[in-house]
N, C-alpha and C positions, 0 to 999 in steps of 0.2 A: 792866420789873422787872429788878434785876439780881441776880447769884446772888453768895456770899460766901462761898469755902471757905476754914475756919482749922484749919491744921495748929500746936497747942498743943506745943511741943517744952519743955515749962518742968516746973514743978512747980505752978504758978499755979493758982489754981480758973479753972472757967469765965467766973465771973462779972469776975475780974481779968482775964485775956485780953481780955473784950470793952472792959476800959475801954480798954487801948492800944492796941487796933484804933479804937477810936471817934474817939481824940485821931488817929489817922489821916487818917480818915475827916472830920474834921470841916475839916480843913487842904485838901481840896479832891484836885481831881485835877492834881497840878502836877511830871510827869512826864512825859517825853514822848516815846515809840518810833514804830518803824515801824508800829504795830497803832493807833496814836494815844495821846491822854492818861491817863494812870492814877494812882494813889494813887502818894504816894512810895515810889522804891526801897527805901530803907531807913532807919527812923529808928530812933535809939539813944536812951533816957533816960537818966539820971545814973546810976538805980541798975542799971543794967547788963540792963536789959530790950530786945531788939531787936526791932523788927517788920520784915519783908520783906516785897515785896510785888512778885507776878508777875501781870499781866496774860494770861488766859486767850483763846481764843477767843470765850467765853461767860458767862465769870467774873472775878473778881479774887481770888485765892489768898492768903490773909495767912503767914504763915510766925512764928511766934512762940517767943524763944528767949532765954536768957543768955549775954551776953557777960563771959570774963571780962580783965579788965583786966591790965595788968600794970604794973605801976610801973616808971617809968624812974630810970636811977641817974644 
């Protein structure tokens, strides 16, 4: 069984959180440290939603947040 801690740093409901934790999740574990494999570091969507993602001793940590963009000149 593995445990899933989400730190929600957004404005997002709940229920949004878990969709871009899931599209996470669903891409595999395809990262790869000295602890072994895990959820990607970090993936960004268009609309400026980031998910991070730290592998635990015991856990996988989601980290969810907006980035915001800046436009270049």
């Amino acid at each position: 069984m593995n445990k899933l801690i989400i730190d929600n740093q957004t404005e997002l409901s709940d229920l949004e959180v878990l969709f871009y934790i899931g599209q996470v999740i669903e891409k595999g574990l395809i990262s790869e440290t000295s602890r072994g494999k895990q959820y990607c570091f970090v993936t960004s969507f268009v609309n400026g939603v980031t998910v991070g993602c730290f592998k635990n001793k015991k856990s996988s940590r989601f980290v969810v947040y907006t980035e915001t963009r800046r436009e270049q000149a």
